[in-house]
N, C-alpha and C positions, 0 to 999 in steps of 0.2 A: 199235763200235756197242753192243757186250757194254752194255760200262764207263756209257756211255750211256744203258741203261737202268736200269744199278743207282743212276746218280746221280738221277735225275728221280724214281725211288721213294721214294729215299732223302731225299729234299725233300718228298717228300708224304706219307711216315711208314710208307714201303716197303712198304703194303701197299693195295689200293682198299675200297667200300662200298656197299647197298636193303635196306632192313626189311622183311621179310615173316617170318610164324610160322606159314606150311606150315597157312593158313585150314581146307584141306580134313579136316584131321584135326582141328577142333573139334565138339563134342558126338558124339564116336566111341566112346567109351570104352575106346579105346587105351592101353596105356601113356603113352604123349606127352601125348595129353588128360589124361589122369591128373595130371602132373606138371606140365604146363603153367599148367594151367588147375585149382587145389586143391578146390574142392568137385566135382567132377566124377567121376562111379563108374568102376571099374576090373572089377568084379564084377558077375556076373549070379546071381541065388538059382537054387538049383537047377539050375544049369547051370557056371558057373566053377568051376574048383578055387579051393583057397585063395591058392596065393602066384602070382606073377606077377613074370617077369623076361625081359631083354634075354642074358642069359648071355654079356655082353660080344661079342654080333652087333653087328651095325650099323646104328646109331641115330642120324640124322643130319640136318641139314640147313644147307645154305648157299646165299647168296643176295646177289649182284651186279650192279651197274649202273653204268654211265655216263653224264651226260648233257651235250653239250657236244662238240665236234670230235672228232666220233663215228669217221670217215675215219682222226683220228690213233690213235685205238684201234685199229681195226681194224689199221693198216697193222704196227701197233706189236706186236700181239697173232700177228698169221697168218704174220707173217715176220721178225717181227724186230728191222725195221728203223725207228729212231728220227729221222725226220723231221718238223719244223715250217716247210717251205715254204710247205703251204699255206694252213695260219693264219692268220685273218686278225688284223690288231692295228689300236689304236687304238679299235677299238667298245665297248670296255668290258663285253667279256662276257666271264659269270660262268660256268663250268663248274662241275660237282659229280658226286663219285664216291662213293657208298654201299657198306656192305658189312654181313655180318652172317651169323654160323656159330654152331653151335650142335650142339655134338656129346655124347651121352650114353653113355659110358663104361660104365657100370653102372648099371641103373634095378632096383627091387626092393621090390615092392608084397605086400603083406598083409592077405586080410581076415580085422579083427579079431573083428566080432561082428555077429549078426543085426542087434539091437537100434540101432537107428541108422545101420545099415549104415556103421560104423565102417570106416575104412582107413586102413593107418598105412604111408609108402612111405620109403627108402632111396634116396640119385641119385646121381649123380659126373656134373659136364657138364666139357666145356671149351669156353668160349664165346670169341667177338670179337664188335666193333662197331666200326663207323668212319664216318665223313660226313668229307668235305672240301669245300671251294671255293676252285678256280684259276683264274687267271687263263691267258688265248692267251698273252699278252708272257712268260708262266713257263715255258711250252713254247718259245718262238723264242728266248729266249736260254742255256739251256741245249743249244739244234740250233747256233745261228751267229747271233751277235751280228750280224752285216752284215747280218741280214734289216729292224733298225731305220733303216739308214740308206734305205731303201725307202722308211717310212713316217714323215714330219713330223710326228707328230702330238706332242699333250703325255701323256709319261707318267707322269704324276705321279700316284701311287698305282695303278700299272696291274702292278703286284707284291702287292696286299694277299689273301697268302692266308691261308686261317687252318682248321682240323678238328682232326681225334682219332681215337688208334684206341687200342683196348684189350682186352687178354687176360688170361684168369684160369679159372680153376680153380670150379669150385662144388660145391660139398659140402654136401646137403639133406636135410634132414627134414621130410616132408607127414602132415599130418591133416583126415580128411575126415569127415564126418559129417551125418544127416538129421537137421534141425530139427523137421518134421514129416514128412507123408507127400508134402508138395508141394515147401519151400522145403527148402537145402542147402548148408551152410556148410563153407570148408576153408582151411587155410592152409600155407603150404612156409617153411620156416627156412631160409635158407644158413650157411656158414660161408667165403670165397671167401681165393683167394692169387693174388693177382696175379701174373700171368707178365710183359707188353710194357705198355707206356702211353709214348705218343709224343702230345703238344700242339703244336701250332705257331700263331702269332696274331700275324700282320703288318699294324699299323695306321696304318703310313704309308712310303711308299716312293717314290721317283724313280729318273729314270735320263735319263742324258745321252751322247751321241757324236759327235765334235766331226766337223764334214763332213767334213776328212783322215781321219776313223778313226784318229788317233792318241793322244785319250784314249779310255779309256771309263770312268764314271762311273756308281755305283751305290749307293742310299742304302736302306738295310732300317734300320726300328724295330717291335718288338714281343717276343715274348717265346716260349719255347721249355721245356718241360716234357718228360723222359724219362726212362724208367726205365735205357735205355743209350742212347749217341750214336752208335754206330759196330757196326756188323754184327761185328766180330771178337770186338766183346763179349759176346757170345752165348754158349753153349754149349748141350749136349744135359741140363744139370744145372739149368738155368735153366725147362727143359720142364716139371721136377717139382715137384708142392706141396709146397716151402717153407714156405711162412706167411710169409716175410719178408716180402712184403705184403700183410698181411692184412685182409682185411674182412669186412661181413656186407650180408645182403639181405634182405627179406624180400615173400612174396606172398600176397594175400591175395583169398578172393571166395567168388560164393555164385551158386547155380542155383535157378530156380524153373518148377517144370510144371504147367501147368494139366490141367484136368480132359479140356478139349477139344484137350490135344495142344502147346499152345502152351510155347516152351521160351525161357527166357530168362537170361540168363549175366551175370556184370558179374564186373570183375579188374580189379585192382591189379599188377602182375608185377616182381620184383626191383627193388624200392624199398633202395637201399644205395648204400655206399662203400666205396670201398678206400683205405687207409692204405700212401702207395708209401716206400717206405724209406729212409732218408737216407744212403744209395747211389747214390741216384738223382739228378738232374739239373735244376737250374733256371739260365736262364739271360735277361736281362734285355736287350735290345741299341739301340744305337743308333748304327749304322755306315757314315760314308761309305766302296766302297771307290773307288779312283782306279788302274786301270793306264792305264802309259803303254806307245805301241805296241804294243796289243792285238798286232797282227798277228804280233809274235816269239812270243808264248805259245799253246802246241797249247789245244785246243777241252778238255780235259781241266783242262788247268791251270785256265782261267779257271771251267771251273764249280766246282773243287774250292774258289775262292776264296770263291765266290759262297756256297756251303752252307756253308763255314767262317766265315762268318757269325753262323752259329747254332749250330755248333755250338762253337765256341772260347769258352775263359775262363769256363765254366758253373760255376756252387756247386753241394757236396754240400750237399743237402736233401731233408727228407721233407716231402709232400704229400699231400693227399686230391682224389680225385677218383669223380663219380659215377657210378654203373652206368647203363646206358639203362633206366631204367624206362617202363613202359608201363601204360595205361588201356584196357581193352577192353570191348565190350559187344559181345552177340549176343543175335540174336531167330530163331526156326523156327519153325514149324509146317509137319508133313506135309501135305501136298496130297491125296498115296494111299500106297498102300501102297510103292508103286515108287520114289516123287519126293518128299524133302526140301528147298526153299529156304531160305538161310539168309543171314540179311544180317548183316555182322561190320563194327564202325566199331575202329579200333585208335588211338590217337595219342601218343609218345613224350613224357612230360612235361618231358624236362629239356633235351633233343636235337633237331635239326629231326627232323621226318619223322613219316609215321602210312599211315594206310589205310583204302578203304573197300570189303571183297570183295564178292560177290552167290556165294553157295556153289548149286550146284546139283548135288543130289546124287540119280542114280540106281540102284536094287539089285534084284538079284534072289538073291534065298537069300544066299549067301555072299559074292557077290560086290556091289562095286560101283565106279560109275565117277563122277567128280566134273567139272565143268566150273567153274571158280572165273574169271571178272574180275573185274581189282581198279586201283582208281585210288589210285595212291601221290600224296602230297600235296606229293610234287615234281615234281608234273606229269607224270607216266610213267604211259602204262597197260599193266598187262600182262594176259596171259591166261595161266592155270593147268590144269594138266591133273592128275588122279591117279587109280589104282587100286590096290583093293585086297580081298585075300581074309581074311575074319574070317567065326571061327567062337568059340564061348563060352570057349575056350581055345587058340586061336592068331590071331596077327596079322601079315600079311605086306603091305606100301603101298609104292606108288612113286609118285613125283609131282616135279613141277616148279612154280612159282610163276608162270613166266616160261618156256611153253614154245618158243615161236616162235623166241623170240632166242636161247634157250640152244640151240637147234637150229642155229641159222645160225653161231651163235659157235662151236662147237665143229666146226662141218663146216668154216668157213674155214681154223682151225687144223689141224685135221686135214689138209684139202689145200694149206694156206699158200697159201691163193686168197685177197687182199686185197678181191676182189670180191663176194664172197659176202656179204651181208646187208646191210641198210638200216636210217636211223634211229639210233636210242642204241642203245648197248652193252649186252648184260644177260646173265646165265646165275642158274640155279636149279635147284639139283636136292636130292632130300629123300627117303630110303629108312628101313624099318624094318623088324625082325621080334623079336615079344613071343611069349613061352611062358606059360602057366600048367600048376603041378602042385599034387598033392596030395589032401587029399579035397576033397568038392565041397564048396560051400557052399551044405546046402540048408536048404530052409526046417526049423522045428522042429516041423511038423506031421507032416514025410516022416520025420525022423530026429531019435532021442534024443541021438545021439552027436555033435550039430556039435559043433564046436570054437568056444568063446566063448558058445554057449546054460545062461543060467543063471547069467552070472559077465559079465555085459554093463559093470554098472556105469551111471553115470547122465550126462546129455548132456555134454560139456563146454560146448557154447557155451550150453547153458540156465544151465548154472552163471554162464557169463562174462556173460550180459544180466542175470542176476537181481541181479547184482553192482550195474551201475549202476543197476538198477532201484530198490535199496534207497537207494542214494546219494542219487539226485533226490529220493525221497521223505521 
């Protein structure tokens, strides 16, 4: 049953995939916000110290779903056990699994000067992303091909899968800075190295079993992109930034607060590519396979044929492929002193998937607690929970995106009760803790000696409008 679940991963790119970016820590002025989100303040005058770091704590978040023969997850997840009995086939439905992590290594913020409220930060992430969609018939004949002789139906194209997932390395540089007293521009540079990329894209497929069961017949065309084909080509060397596949990103946005409270945010987020190495793997197919007397070859063999498919007779080749960039926009205003609402629309530009949260965020002094629903635009809704204690120079937040399921999902497991939870598949969990040291950064009224009063320098983004401004005219 092992073998049996490394193969069906290993067909859907051995890894699963839900976009969410942990809503509840927007306009927090977190670390995370910080980086996240580039015009967005890290620093409070007179209150924060100067630098601001992670100290290689843990800085995190991931975030998963399933949606589609939710039973076979669960069964598959709480015990084990890799059964498509009860699947049904022939309806032509589309399943899809989401995923998306994002973990910060080192995060290391700077404020540089009064004047602008200048901040200049340092990151190391290592991220993934993934979307697929599969088909029932991809799950029952990788369990036992006899389940087809049940079902008459025509399967023609009832194999057409196709997703991505991809891993890498990001290496950033953020600058932020005040426009005026209202508006707030900032932007993040990456430098990334690709770790994993695995494509798969099955655009036409049959399948045939003659009523003795003594052929079985199976036709896969489309195409198949990797940076490796086989798990053993891995190693713990391949974890490290290289650059052998290198790329770049970039993010960009800008914050504006009105007089009356009102806050509102726009981003662009990790707009790039990566360039995978011509080590890597491209392979083009168009395959009938034909055994005879399925019934002599174990349940192993025939799937080993079936993935070898795709995976056999592949060209060395380099390729590019894009990073999930993202479009954000958010609006707030406090209500009172206790109760911030906040509505966040997100949508992936190049990838399915996006979002639309309702943030509801409660505080008292230090503390506060967030109630975040959110409707992902693959029809999932989840509910978010977080809390967190922040003070002008510490940050400590726990949360989930997706409390409920990642509750139920992890109690099943935990007790291998197959029983346990309802509906699609999902888990989400998202932790952090930020330091700031140093002196403080206070105003130049309080103190002769800030650090950056006097030697500020002048906007850059007034420099970079005044630019075009000369052009046009």
């Amino acid at each position: 049953m092992a073998k049996r679940y490394l193969i069906f991963f290993s067909l859907i790119f051995s890894i699963s995939g839900l976009k969410a970016q942990q809503y509840g820590l927007f306009n927090t002025r977190t670390l995370f916000d910080g980086f996240e989100n580039p015009a967005q303040k890290t620093f409070v005058l007179d209150s924060s110290r100067k630098f601001a770091s992670n100290f290689f704590l843990p800085y995190l978040g991931i975030n998963a779903a399933n949606k589609g023969n939710s039973d076979f997850i669960r069964v598959l997840l709480n015990s084990g056990t890799f059964t498509a009995k009860n699947v049904p086939l022939g309806n032509g439905q589309i399943n899809t699994i989401h995923e998306n992590s994002n973990f910060y290594m080192f995060a290391f913020k700077i404020f540089q000067s009064y004047k602008y409220q200048k901040e200049i930060g340092l990151s190391w992430q290592i991220r993934s992303d993934a979307h697929l969609n599969y088909t029932n018939e991809t799950l029952a004949i990788l369990d036992n091909y006899k389940r087809f002789t049940d079902n008459p139906s025509d399967f023609n194209n009832a194999f057409n899968n196709n997703g991505f997932v991809q891993s890498y390395h990001q290496f950033s540089l953020s600058y932020r800075e005040n426009y005026n007293k209202r508006l707030a521009f900032g932007v993040k540079l990456s430098l990334l190295s690709g770790i994993t990329y695995n494509k798969l894209d099955i655009v036409n497929s049959s399948f045939f079993l003659s009523p003795d069961q003594s052929i079985l017949r199976l036709r896969l065309k489309g195409s198949y992109e990797a940076s490796f084909l086989r798990g053993d080509e891995l190693s713990k060397k391949d974890l490290l930034p290289t650059f052998r596949n290198p790329g770049a990103a970039i993010s960009f946005g800008t914050s504006y607060k009105a007089k009356d409270g009102l806050f509102i945010m726009a981003n662009i987020k990790d707009l790039g590519l990566i360039r995978w190495s011509k080590k890597s793997y491209t392979n083009y197919f168009d395959q009938t396979l034909t055994i005879s007397n399925p019934e002599d070859s174990t349940s192993s063999q025939i799937e080993k044929q079936i993935t070898d498919i795709a995976l056999n007779n592949p060209r060395h080749n380099s390729f590019f492929a894009l990073t999930n960039a993202k479009a954000d926009f958010m609006i707030s205003k406090p209500v009172s002193y206790y109760y911030t609402p906040s509505l966040i629309v997100s949508k992936n530009l190049f990838y399915k998937g996006g979002d639309a949260a309702f943030v509801n965020k409660f505080s008292y002094n230090e503390f506060s607690v967030s109630a975040i629903p959110t409707y992902n635009f693959n029809n999932l809704f989840l509910f978010g929970m977080q809390g967190m204690y922040q003070t002008a120079n510490f940050e400590a937040f726990l949360g989930s995106d997706n409390m409920f399921k990642t509750f139920s999902q992890v109690n099943g497991a935990i007790k291998q009760d197959v029983g346990i939870g309802s509906g699609y598949n999902g888990v989400s969990f998202y932790m952090g803790v930020g330091i700031k040291f140093g002196n403080t950064v206070e105003h130049p009224q309080n103190s002769s000696t800030m650090p950056g009063v006097g030697d500020e320098g002048s906007s850059f983004f007034k420099r970079l409008f005044s630019v075009f401004s000369r052009k046009k005219s």
